[in-house]
Phi, psi and omega in degrees: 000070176221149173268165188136171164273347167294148188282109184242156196231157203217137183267143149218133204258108184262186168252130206275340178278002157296103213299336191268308168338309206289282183334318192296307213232345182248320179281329168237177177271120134314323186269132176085009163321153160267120229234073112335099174300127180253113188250096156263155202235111174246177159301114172282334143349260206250022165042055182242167168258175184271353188177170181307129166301128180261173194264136146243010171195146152230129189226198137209186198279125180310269178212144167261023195330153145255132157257144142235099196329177184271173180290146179059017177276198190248126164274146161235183157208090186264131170268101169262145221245148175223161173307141164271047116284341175296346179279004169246352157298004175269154189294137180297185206267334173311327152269003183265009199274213199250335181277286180294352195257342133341294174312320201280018197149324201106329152039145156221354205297348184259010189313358188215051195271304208285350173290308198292143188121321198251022189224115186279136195240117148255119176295064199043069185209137175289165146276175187266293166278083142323121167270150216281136189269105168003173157249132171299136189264169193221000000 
């Protein structure tokens, strides 16, 4: 429960034998869902709450490992979480262009970054309209 820019990250640990756990981690990709953490606070009586529940972490999802125990062990599933802080950890767009990573080395791999899509690639294929090949100048 802190505010900041460190990225923090939280274990949770559920039981896989749970019909919705199952479904959550076996039925989807899990990693990078979006995950909210919640804290209510109840009337220990009459089990009502005392106020609105508050949020104490908002993420996604890490990783979800499932173990599967030896016979007569505990299945678990620890999820780990990571904060939405991790979204100011993407790298900028600057670096991915053809011009710095020229600079960073000689770099040449995004050189057709800006191009790509708008260029027809035939793959072991005739073209149907071929275009007509210049005449060589002398």
């Amino acid at each position: 429960m802190q505010t900041g820019l460190v990225v923090r990250m939280q274990r949770l640990t559920l039981s896989p034998l749970s019909p919705e756990v199952a479904q959550m981690l076996r039925g989807y990709d899990p990693r990078l869902a979006p995950v909210e953490i919640h804290r209510a606070l109840f009337y220990p009586e009459s089990r009502e709450l005392v106020a609105e529940p508050r949020r104490v972490f908002k993420g996604w999802i890490d990783q979800a490992p499932i173990t599967t125990p030896a016979i007569g062990g505990a299945a678990m599933a620890e999820v780990s979480l990571a904060s939405a802080a991790r979204a100011l950890t993407i790298p900028l767009a600057a670096k991915k262009s053809d011009e710095t990573q020229r600079r960073r080395g000689g770099d040449r791999f995004r050189r057709y970054a800006d191009v790509s899509g708008q260029v027809e690639v035939w793959w072991g294929e005739a073209r149907a309209n071929p275009t007509p090949t210049p005449p060589a100048t002398v």
